[in-house]
Backbone bond lengths (Angstrom), bond angles and torsions (degrees), N, CA, C in turn:
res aa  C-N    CA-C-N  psi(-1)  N-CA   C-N-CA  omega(-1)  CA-C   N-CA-C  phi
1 X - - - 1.433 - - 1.502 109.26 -
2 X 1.489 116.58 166.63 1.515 108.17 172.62 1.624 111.79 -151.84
3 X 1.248 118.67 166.58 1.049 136.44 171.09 1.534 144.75 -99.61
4 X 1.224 125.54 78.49 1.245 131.49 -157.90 1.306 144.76 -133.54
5 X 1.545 128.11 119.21 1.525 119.95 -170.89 1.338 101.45 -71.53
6 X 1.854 105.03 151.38 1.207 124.78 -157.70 1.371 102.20 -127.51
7 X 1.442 145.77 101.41 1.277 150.13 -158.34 1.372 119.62 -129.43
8 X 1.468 108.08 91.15 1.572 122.04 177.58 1.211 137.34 -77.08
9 X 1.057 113.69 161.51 1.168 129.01 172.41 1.519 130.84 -129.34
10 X 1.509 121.42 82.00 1.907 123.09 -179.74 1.041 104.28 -44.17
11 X 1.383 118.02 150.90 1.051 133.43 -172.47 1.949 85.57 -151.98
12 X 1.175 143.80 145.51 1.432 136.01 154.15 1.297 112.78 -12.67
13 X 1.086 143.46 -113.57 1.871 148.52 -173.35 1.656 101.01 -74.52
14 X 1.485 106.65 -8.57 1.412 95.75 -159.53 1.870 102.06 -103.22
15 X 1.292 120.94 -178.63 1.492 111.92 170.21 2.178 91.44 -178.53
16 X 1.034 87.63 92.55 2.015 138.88 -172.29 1.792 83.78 -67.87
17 X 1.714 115.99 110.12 1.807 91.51 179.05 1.499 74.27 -150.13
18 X 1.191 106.03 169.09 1.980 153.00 172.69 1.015 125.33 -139.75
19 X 1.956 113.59 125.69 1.826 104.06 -169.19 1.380 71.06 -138.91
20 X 1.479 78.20 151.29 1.684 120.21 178.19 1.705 111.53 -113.07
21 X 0.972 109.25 153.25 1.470 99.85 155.24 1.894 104.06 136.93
22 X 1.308 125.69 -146.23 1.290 114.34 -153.71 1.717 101.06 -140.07
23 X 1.035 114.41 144.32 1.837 146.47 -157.86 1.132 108.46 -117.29
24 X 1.563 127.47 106.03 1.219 123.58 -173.82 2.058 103.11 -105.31
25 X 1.302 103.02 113.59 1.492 109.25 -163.39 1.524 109.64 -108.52
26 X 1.154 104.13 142.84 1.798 106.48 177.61 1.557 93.85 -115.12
27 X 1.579 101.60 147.98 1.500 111.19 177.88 1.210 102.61 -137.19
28 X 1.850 111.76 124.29 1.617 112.44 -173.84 1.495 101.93 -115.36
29 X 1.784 121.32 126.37 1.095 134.39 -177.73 1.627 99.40 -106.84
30 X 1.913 101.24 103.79 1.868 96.45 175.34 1.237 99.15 -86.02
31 X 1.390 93.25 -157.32 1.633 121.47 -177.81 2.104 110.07 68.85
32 X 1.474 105.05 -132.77 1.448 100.90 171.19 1.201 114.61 -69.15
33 X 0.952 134.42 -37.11 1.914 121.09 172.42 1.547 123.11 -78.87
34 X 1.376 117.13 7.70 1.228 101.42 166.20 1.792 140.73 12.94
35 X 1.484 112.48 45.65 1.686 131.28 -152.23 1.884 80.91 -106.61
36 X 1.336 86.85 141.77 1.382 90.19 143.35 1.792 113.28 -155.23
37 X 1.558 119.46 122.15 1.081 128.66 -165.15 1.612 108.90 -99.19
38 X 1.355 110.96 147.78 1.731 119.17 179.65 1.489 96.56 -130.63
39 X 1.290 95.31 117.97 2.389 103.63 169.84 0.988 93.49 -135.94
40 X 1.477 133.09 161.65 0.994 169.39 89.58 1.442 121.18 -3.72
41 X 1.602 148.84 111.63 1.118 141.11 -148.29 1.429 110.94 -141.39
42 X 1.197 138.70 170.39 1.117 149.80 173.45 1.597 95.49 -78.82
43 X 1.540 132.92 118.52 1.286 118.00 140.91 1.662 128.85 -119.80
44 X 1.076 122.08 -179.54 1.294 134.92 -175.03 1.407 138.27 -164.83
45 X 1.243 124.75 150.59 1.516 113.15 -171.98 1.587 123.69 -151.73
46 X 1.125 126.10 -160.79 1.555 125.12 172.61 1.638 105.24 -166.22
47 X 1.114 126.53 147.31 1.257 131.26 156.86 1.332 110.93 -170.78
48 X 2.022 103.71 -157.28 1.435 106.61 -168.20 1.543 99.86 -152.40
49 X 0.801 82.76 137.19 2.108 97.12 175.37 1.631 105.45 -114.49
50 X 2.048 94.30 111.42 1.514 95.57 155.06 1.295 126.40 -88.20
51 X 1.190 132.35 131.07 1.503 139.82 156.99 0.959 114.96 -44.00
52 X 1.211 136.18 107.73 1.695 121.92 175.85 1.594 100.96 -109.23
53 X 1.013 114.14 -12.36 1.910 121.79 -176.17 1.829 85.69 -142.80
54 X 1.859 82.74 179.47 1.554 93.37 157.23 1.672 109.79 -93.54
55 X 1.336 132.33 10.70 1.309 127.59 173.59 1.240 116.72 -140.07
56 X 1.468 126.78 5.81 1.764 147.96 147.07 1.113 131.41 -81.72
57 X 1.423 129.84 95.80 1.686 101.78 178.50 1.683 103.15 -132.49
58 X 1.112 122.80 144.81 1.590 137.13 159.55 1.514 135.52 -68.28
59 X 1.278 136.94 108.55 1.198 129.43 -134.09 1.541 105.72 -123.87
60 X 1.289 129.30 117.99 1.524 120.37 170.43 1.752 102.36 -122.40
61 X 1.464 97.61 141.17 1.388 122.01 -168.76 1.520 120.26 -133.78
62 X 1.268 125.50 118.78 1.796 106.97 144.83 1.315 115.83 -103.99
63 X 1.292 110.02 142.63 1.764 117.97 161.61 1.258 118.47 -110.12
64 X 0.756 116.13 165.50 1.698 139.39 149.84 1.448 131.81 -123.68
65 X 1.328 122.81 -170.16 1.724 140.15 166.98 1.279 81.30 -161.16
66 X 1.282 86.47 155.89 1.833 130.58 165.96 1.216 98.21 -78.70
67 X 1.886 120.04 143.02 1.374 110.71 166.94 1.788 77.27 -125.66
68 X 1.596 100.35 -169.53 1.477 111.75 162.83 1.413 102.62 -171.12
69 X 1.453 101.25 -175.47 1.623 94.14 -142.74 1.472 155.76 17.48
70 X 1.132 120.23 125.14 1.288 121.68 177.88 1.331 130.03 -76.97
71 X 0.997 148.65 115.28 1.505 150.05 -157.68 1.133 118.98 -42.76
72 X 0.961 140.82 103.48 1.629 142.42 -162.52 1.902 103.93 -72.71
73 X 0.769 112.97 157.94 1.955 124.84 168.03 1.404 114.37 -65.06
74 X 1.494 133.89 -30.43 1.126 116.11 157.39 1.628 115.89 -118.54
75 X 1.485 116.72 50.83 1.755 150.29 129.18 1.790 75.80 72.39
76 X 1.460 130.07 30.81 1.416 97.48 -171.48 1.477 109.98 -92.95
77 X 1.479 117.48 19.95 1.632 118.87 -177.66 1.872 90.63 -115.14
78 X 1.092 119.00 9.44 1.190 106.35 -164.93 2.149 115.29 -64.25
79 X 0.936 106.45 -21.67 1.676 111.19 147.49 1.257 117.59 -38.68
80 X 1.368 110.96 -43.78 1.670 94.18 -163.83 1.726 100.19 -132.65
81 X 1.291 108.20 49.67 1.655 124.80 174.72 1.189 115.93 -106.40
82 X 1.477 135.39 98.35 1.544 142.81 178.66 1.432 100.97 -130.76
83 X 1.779 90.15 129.65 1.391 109.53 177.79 1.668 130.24 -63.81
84 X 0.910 132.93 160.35 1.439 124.28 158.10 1.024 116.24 -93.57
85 X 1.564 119.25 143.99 1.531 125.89 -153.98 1.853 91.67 -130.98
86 X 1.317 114.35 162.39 1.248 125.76 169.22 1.416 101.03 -166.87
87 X 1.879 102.14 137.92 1.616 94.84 176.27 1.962 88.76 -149.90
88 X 1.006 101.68 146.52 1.530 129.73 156.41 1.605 107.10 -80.11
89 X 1.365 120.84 133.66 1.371 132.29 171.55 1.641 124.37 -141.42
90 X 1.204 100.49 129.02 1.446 108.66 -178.99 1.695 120.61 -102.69
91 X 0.989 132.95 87.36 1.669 119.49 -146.06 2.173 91.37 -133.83
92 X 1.360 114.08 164.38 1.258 119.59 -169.40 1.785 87.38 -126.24
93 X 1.663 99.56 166.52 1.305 90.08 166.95 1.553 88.20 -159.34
94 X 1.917 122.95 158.08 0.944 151.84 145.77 1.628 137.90 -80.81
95 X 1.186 133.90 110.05 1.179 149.65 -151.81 2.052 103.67 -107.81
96 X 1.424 112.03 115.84 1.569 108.25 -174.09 1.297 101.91 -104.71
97 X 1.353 109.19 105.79 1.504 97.08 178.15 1.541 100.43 -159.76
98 X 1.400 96.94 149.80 1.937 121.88 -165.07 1.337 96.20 -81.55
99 X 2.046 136.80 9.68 1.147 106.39 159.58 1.700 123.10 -127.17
């Protein structure tokens, strides 16, 4: 899950935004290492919210997290190995309001 300020920009139907903030990631190593690691990450994003009403809007997004290090051949950083993530999102949203 993550945590993040969300900083817009209106545009008419449109609303132009960028979030900052931090990605809390689990990393599961099967087989013989059976590890599973939890960090805290740098994340970030961009997208756009259409208005389709004043209480409907349609939402396109990419995110990310920061990973760092790459797993070495004899796994001895594997403590402090988090992937980099990237996702595209398509999500809707509802607005409750008395006007």
């Amino acid at each position: 899950w993550d945590v993040m300020g969300k900083f817009s920009l209106p545009l008419k139907s449109w609303d132009i935004y960028v979030k900052l903030g931090a990605a809390y990631v689990m990393t599961e190593f099967a087989g013989d290492l059976n590890q599973t690691n939890y960090v805290w990450t740098p994340a970030y994003g961009l997208g756009a919210d259409y208005n389709v009403t004043n209480n409907f809007a349609i939402d396109f997004a990419y995110q990310g997290f920061l990973g760092k290090d790459k797993l070495k051949n004899d796994l001895s950083n594997i403590d402090d190995t988090v992937p980099y993530g990237n996702m595209l999102l398509l999500g809707i949203s509802y607005k409750f309001t008395n006007t």
